[in-house]
C-alpha positions as CSV (number, residue, x, y, z in Angstrom):
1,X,0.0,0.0,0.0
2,X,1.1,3.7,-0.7
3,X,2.1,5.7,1.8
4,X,0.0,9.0,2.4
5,X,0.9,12.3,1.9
6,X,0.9,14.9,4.7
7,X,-2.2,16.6,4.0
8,X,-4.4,13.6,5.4
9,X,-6.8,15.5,7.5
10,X,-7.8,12.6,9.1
11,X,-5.3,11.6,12.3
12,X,-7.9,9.2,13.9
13,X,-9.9,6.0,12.6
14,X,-12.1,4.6,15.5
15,X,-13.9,1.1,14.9
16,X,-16.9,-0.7,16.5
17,X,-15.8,-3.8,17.4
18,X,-18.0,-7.3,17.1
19,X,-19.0,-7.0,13.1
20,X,-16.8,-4.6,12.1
21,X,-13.0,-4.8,13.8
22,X,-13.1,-8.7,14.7
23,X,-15.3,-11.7,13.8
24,X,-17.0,-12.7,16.9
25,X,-19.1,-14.8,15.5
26,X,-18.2,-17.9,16.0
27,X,-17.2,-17.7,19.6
28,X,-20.9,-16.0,20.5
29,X,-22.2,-18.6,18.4
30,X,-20.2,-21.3,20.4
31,X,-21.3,-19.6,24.1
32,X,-25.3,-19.7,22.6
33,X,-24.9,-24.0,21.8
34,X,-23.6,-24.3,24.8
35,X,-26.3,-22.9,27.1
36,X,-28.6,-24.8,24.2
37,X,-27.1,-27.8,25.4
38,X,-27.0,-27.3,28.8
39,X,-31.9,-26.9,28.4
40,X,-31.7,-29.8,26.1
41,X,-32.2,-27.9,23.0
42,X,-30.5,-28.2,19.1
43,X,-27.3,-26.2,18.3
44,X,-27.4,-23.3,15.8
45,X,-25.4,-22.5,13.1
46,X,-22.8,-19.6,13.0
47,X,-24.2,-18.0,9.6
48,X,-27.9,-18.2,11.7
49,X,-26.5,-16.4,14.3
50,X,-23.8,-13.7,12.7
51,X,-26.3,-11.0,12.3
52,X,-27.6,-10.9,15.5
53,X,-24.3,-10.7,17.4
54,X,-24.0,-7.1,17.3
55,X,-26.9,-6.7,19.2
56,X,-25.1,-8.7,22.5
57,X,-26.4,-10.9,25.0
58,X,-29.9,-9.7,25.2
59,X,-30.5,-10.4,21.2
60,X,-28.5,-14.1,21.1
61,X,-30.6,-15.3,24.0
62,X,-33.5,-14.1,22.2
63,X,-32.4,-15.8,19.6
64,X,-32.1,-18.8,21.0
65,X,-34.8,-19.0,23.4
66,X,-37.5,-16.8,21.6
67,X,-39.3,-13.6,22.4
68,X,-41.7,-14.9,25.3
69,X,-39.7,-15.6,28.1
70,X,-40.0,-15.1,31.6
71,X,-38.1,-12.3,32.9
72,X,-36.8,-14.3,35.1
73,X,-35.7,-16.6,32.7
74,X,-34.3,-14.8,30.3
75,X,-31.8,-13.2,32.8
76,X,-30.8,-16.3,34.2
77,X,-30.0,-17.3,30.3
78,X,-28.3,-14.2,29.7
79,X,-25.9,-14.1,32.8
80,X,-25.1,-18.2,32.3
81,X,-24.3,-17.0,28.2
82,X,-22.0,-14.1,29.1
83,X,-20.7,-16.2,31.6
84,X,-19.7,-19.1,29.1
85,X,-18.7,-16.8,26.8
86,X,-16.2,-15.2,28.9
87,X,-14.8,-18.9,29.5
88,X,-14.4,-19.6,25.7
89,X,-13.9,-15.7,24.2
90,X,-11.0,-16.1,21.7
91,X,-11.6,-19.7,20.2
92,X,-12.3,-18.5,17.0
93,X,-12.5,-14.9,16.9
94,X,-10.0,-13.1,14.5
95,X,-9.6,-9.8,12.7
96,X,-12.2,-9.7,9.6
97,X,-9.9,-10.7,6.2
98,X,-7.7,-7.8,5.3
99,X,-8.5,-5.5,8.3
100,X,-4.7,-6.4,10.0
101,X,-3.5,-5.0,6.8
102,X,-5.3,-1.5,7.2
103,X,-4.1,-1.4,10.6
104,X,-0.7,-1.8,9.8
105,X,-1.2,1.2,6.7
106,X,-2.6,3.7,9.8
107,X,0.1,3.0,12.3
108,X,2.8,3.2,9.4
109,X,1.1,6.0,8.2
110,X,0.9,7.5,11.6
111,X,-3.3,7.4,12.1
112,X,-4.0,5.9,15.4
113,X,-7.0,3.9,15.9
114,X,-9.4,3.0,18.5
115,X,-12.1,0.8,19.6
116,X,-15.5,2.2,20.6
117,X,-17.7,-0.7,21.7
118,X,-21.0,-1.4,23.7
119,X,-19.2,-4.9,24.6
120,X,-18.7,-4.7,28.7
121,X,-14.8,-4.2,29.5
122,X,-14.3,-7.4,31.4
123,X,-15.2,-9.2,27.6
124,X,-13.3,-6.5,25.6
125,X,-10.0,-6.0,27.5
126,X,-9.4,-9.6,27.6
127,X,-10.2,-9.9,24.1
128,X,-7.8,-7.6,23.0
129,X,-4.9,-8.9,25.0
130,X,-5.4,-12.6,23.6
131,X,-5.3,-10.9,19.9
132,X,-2.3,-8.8,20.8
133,X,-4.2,-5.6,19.9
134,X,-4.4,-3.9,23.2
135,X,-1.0,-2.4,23.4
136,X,-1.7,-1.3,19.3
137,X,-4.8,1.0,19.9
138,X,-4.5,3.8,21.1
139,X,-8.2,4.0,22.7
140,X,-10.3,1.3,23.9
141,X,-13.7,2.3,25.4
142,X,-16.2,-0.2,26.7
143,X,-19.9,-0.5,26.9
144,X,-19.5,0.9,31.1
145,X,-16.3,2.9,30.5
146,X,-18.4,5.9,31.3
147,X,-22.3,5.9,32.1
148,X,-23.3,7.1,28.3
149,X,-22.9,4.2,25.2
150,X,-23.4,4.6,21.6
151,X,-25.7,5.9,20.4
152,X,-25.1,8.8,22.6
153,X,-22.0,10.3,21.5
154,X,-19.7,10.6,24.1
155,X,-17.9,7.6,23.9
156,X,-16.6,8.7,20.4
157,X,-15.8,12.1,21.9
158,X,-13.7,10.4,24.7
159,X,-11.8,8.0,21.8
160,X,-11.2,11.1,19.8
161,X,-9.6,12.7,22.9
162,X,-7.6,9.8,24.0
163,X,-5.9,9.8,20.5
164,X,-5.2,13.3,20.4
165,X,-7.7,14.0,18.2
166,X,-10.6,16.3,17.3
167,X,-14.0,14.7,16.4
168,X,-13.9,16.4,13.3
169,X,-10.7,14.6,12.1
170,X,-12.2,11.2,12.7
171,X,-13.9,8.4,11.0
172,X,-16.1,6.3,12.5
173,X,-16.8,2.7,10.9
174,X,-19.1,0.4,12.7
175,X,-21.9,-2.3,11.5
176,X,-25.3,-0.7,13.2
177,X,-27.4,1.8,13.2
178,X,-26.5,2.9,16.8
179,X,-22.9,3.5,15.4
180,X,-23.4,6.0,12.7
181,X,-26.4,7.9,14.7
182,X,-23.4,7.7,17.6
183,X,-20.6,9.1,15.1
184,X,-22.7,11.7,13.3
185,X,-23.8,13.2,17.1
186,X,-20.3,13.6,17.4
187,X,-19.3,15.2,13.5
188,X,-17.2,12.6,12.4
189,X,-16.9,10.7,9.2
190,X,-18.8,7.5,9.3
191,X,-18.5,4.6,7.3
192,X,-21.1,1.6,7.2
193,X,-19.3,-2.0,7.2
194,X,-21.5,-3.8,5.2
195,X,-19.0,-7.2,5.7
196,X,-20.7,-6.9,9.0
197,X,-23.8,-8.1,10.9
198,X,-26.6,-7.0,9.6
199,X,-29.7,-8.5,8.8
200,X,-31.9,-8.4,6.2
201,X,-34.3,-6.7,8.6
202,X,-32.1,-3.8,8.5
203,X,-31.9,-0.7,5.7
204,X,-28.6,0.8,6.4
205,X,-29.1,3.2,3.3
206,X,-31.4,5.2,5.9
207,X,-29.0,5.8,8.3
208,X,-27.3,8.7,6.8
209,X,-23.8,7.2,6.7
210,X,-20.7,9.1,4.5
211,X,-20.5,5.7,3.0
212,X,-20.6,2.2,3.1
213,X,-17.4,-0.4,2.6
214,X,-17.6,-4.0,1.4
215,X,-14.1,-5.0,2.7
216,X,-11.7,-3.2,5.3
217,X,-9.3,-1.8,2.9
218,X,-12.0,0.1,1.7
219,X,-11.5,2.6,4.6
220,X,-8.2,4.0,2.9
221,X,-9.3,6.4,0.2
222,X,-11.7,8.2,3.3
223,X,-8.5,9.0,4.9
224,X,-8.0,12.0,2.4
């Protein structure tokens, strides 16, 4: 890849994370079967379940275990899920094909990047050590790093200051709605990842994106 000229008014590229940074997929996936196993109940598939996991806990246990549960229930599902997730987190789960490259064109071009997730920080730091990417970005904030998640803004304003950055001279990229309403609040660039999880339920051409990428290294021309 070309190196950038010095007129990039872009210095910071912040990512959502499950669907758009890293293929979780399979590993949320894998925590569902097994609390399907554990009530006696078949095993879904991965490519069932991918567009749904950017929606957390509350939408895979749904998924699983339909929409008329007892409250009760469904809590009791949703702590024992998060809790066998957190045993079996990074089975599976790897950057989405051709993202490590576009990571490595930022840092040589020196863009720092950050993580702005909904995903609770004792899933997400752990994550990132096991992948080796915690020490590379240079913000990571959680679903309960402050009180306020996406859509609400300030999580992107808190990234952007963490990398030395204004709003203005960042692009947002994330996989759901939540993230572009999130990232426009705050004026940055935002960029739909349509290699993401989104179901056909969904009609991100009314979320009033920038744009929309098909594959990470898609990002790269937005930089200018």
């Amino acid at each position: 890849m070309a190196k950038l000229d010095n007129s990039s008014k872009i210095s910071s590229v912040l990512f959502d994370l499950d669907g758009t940074l890293l293929d979780t997929a399979p590993d949320m996936t894998n925590a569902l079967n097994l609390l399907l196993s554990e009530e006696d109940k078949a095993p879904l598939t991965t490519e069932f379940c991918r567009d749904f996991v950017s929606h957390g806990s509350v939408a895979m246990v749904t998924l699983g275990f339909g929409e008329q549960q007892d409250p009760d229930e469904f809590e009791r599902r949703r702590l024992r899920f998060l809790h066998l997730y957190e045993r079996n987190l990074c089975l599976d789960t790897k950057l989405f094909e051709g993202m490590d490259e576009v990571l490595l064109f930022l840092e040589e071009n020196y863009i720092r990047w950050g993580i702005v997730t909904n995903k609770p920080a004792f899933l997400t730091n752990p994550l990132l050590e096991q992948l080796k990417l915690s020490q590379r970005a240079c913000s990571v904030i959680s679903g309960d790093t402050i009180p306020e998640r996406k859509p609400d803004p300030a999580p992107l304003y808190l990234a952007a200051s963490q990398c030395g950055s204004l709003a203005t001279e960042c692009i947002y990229v994330g996989d759901a709605e939540r993230d572009i309403q999130a990232g426009n609040r705050a004026n940055m660039q935002t960029l739909i990842a349509s290699y993401g999880y989104i179901d056909d339920s969904q009609t991100p051409v009314n979320w009033g994106a920038n744009g929309v990428i098909e594959y990470p290294d898609e990002i790269l021309p937005w930089l200018n």
